[in-house]
Backbone bond lengths (Angstrom), bond angles and torsions (degrees), N, CA, C in turn:
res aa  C-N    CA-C-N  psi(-1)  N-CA   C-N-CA  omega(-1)  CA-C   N-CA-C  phi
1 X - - - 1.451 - - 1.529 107.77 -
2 X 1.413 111.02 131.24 1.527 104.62 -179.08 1.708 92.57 -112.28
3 X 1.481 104.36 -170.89 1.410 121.64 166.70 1.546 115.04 -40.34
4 X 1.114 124.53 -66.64 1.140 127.66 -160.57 1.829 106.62 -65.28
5 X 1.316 110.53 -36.58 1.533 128.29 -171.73 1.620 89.40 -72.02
6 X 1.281 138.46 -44.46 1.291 137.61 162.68 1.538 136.75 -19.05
7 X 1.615 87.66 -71.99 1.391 123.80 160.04 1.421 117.62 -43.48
8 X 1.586 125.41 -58.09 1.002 118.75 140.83 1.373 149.25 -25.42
9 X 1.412 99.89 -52.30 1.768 96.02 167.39 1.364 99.36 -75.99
10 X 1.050 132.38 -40.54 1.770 113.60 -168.18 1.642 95.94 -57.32
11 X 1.148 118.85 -60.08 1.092 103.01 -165.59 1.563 127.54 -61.45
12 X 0.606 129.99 27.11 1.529 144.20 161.06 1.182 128.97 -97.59
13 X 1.623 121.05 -10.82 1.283 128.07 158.42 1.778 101.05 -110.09
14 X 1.197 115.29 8.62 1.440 95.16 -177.39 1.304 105.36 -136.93
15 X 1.381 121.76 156.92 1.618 117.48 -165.04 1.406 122.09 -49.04
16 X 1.449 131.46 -37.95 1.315 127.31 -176.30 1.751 83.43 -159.62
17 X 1.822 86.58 162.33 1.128 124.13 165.06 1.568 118.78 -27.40
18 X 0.981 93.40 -52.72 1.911 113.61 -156.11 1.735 98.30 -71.81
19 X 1.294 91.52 -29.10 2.074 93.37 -175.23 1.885 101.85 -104.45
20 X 1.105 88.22 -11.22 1.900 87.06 155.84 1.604 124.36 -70.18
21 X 1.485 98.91 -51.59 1.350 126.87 -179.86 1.723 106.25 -61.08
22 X 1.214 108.43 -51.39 1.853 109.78 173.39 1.373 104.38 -67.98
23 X 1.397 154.26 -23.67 0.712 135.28 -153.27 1.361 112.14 -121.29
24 X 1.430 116.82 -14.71 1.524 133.07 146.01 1.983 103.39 -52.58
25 X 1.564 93.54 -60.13 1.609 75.83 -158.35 1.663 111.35 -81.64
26 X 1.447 114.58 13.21 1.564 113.22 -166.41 1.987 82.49 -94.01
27 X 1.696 114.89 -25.17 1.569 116.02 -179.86 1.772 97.64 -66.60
28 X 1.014 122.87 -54.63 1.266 113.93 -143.74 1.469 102.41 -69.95
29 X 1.606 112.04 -42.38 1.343 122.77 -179.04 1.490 123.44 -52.29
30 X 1.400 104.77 -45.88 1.816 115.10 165.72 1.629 91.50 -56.45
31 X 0.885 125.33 -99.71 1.467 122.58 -170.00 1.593 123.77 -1.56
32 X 1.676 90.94 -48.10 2.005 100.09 -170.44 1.700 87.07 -90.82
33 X 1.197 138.28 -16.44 1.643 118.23 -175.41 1.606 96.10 -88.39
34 X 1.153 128.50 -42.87 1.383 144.36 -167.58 2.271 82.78 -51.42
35 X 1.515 105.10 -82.01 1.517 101.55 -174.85 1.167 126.70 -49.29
36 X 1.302 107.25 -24.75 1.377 97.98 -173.59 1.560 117.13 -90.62
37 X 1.255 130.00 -17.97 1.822 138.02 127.98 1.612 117.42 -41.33
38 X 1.046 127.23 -0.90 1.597 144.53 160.29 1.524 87.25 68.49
39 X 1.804 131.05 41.45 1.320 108.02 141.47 1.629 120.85 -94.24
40 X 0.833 100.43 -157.34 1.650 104.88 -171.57 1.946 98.05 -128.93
41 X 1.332 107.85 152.61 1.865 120.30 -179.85 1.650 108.15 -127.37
42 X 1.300 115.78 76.18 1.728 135.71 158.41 1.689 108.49 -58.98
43 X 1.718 89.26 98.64 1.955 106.14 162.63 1.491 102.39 -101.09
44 X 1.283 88.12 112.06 1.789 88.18 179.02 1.563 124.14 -70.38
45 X 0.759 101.04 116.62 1.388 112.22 175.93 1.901 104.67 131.95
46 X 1.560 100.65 -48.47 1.475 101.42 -179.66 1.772 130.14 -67.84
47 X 1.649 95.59 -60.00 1.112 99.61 177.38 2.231 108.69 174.73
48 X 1.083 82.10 160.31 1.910 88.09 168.28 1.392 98.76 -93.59
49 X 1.488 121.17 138.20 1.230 132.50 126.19 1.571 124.23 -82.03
50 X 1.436 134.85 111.73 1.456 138.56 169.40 1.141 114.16 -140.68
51 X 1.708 110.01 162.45 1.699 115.39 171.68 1.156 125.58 -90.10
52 X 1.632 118.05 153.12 1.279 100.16 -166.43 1.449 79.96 -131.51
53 X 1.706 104.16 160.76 1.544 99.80 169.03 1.503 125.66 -126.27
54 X 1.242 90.76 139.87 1.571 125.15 -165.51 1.542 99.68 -59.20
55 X 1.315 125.90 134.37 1.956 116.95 176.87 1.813 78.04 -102.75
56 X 1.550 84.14 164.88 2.102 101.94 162.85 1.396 103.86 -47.48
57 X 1.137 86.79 169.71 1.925 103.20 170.85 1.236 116.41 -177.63
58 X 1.312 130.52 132.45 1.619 124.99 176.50 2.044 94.07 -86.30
59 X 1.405 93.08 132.89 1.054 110.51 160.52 1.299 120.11 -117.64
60 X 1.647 137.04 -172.60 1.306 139.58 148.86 1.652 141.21 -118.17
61 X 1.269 105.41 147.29 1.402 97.13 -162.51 1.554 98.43 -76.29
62 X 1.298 109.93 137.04 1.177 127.39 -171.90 1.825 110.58 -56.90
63 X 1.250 115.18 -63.06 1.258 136.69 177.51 1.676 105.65 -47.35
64 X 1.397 120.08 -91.86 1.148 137.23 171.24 1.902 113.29 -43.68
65 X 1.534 129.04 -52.67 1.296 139.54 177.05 1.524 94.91 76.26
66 X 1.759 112.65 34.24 1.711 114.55 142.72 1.008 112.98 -54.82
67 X 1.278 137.37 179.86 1.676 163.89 -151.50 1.444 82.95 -143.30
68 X 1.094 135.44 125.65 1.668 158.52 145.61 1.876 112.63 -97.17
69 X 1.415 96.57 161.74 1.314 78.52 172.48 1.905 84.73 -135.61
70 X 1.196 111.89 154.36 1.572 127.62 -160.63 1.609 97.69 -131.75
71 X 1.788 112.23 106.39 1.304 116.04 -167.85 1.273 103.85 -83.78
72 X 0.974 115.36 -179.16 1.796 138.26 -162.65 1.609 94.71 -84.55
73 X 1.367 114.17 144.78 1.529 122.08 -175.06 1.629 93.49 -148.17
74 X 1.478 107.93 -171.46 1.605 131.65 136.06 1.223 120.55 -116.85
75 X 1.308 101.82 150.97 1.939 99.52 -165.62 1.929 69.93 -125.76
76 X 1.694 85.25 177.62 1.735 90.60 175.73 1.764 75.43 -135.25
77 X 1.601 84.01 147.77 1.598 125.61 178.89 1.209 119.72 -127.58
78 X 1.574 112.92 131.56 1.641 111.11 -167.68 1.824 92.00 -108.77
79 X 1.168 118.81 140.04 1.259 125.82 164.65 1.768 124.71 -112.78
80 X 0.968 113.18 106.09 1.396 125.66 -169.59 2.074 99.49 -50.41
81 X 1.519 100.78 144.67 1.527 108.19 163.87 1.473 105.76 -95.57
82 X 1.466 78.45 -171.95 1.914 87.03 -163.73 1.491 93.91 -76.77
83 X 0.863 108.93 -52.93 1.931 112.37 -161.68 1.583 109.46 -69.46
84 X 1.806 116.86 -7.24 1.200 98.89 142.41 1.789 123.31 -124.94
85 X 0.864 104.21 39.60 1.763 131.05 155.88 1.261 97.56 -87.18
86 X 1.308 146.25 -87.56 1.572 166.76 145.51 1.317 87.32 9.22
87 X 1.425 136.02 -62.90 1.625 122.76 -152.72 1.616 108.29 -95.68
88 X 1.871 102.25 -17.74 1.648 91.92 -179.05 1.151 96.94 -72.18
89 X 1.661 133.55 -64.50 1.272 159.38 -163.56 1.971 94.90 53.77
């Protein structure tokens, strides 16, 4: 299922397309402003989205098999809930 296939299902409980489409992207956007302020967004039942942070690390370039060094970041990590752990199984 991509975005657009999304949109679709929303819109089927909601009057038109166009307020599916806002209301997909008014979700996704809370989500990316929420992480990117390094809090975290708990749907109970589904799952947390939060950042986690990355320390340095020398890695290697694959091609060449240089030594790089790979600085410290935050990545964001989604963690599945039980009740949908339970339903993927």
């Amino acid at each position: 299922m991509n975005k657009a296939d999304l949109i679709n299902k929303v819109s089927e409980v909601l009057s038109s397309k166009k307020d599916a489409q806002a209301a997909v992207d008014c979700t996704i956007n809370a989500i990316t402003e929420a992480l990117s302020g390094n809090d975290s967004v708990t749907l109970v039942g589904f799952g947390t989205f939060k950042t986690v942070n990355r320390k340095a690390r020398k890695g290697r370039n694959p091609q060449t098999g240089q030594e790089i060094n790979i600085s410290a970041r935050n990545a964001p990590k989604f963690v599945p809930g039980k009740a949908l752990k339970d339903v993927v199984k």
